[in-house]
N, C-alpha and C positions, 0 to 999 in steps of 0.2 A: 343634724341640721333640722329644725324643726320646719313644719309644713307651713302653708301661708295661713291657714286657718288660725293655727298654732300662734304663730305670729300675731294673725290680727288681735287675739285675744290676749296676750301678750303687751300686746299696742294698748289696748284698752283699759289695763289694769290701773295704769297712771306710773306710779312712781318710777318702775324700771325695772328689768328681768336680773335677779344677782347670777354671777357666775362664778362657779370657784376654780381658780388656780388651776391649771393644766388643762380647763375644758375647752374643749371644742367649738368655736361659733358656728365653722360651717367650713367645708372641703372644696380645695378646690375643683370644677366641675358641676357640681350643688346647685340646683335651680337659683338666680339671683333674684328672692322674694321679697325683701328686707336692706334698709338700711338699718346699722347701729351706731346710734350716737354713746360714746363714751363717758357716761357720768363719773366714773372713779376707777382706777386700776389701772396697768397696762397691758396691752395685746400684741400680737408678734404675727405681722403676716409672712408667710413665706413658697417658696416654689419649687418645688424636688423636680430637676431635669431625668430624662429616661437614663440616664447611666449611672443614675445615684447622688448626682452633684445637688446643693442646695445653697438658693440664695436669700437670704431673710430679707424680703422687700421693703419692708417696715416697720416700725413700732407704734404703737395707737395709742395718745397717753389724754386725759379727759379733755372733752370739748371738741376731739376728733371724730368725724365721721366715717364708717368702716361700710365698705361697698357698695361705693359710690360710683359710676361710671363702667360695670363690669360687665353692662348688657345682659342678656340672657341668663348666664352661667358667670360664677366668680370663677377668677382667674386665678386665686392663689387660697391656697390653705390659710387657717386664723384662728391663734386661740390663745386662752390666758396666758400671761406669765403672773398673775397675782390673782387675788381673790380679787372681785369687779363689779361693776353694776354696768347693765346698758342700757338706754332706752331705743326701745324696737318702734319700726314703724314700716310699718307691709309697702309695699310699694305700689299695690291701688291706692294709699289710704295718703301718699303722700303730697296731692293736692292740696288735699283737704287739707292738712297740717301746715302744709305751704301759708296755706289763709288763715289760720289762726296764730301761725305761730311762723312771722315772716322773714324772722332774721334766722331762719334754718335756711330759706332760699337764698339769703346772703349768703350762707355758711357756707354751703355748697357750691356756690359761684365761687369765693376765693379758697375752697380746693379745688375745683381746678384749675385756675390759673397758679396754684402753688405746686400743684403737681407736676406741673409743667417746668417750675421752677426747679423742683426738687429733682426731678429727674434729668435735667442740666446740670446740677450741680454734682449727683451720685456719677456721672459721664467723668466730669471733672477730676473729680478726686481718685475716683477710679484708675482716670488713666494717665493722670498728671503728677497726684503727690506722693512721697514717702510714705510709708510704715507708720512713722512717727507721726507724719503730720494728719493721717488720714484719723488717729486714735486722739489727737488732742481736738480736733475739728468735732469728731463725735461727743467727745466728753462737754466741751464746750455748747454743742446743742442741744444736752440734755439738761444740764444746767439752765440754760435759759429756757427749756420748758417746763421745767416744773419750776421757775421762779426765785432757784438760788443764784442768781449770777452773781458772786460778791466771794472776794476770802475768805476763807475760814467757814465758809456750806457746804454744810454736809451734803450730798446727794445721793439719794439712791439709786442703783444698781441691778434693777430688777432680771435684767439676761445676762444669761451664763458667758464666760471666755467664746464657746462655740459659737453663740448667736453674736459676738461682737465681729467675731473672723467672716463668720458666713456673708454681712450684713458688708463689712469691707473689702473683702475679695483677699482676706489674707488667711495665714494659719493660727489655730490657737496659741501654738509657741509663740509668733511672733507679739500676736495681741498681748498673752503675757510678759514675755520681756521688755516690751516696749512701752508697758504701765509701767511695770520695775523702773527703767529708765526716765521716767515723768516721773517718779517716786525719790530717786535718788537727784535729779536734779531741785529736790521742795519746790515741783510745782503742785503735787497733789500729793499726798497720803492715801492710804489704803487700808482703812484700822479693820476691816473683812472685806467677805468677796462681793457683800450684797450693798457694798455704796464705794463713794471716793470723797474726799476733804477736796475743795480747791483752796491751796497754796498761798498762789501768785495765778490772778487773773489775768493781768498783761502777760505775759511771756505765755500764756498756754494758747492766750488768743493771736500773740504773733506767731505762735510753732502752728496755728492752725494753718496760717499762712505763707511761713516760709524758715523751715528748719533751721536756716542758716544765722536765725535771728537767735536763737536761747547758747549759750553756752555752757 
């Protein structure tokens, strides 16, 4: 985790600090000195409980902001799952950027009212839906952010079986078996581990909502 100085120079350079693949932004516990705006790539926050349990709280995919709201100290661990770019901005310096650069302070405003959002909906699915339907709802939101929502798009796949389980409150077998299962009904393909084909867009988007609907 780099220091604020660090940072601010960082901040300063312009274009954006790259990161590669499996690196580290920052631990949780880590002074919260910096917001990162996500230029390209994506990021995986997550939370090791004291008995070893983890929950991958999020994915951070471009035009997202990362440690936002964390107060003092970030709450959760963060770091690549692809090679990335992000742009740093110290958090004395974020006034200032505020005023040049005003639709960040939009940006900021509607995360949090979508956090707000998201973390209703993660309660939801949590503790309301199937297996099945918890992995079509996933599939389905990645889809619509990186901008393939359509038949026949390819999307990529950037976290492993583990972070799909950890991320839904289920086990890896199941997250496997139950793409199988979306595989063998043609709502999506699987041609490797690092994407998904969508299929059939309707039927993936009613199993997000209600299994009973795909046959």
């Amino acid at each position: 985790m780099p220091g604020s100085k660090d940072v601010e120079r960082t901040f300063a350079a312009g274009p954006g600090r790259v990161i590669g693949a499996t690196t580290v932004l920052f631990h949780e516990g880590d002074r919260a000195d910096a917001l990162y705006e996500v230029v390209s790539g994506v990021f995986r926050a997550t939370k090791v409980f004291q008995d070893g349990r983890r929950q991958v709280v999020a994915f951070a995919y471009p035009g997202d902001v990362i440690g936002f709201g964390h107060g003092d100290a970030y709450r959760f661990d963060c770091d690549a799952l692809t090679p990335a770019r992000v742009q740093v901005t110290a958090r004395g310096e974020i006034g200032r950027v505020m005023r040049s650069r005003p639709e960040l302070g939009e940006k900021l405003l509607a995360m949090a009212a979508g956090e707000v959002a998201s973390m209703h909906e993660l309660s939801v699915l949590l503790c309301r839906k199937s297996a099945v339907e918890r992995i079509a709802g996933f599939l389905l939101s990645l889809a619509g952010r990186t901008g393939k929502l359509g038949n026949e798009q390819r999307v990529s796949l950037p976290m492993c079986r583990a972070d799909i389980a950890d991320h839904l409150g289920l086990t890896i077998e199941t997250v496997s078996r139950n793409l199988t299962k979306l595989k063998v009904r043609n709502i999506i393909d699987l041609p490797d581990r690092g994407s998904f084909i969508l299929r059939d867009l309707d039927r993936l988007s009613a199993l997000a909502e209600c299994e009973s609907v795909v046959h």
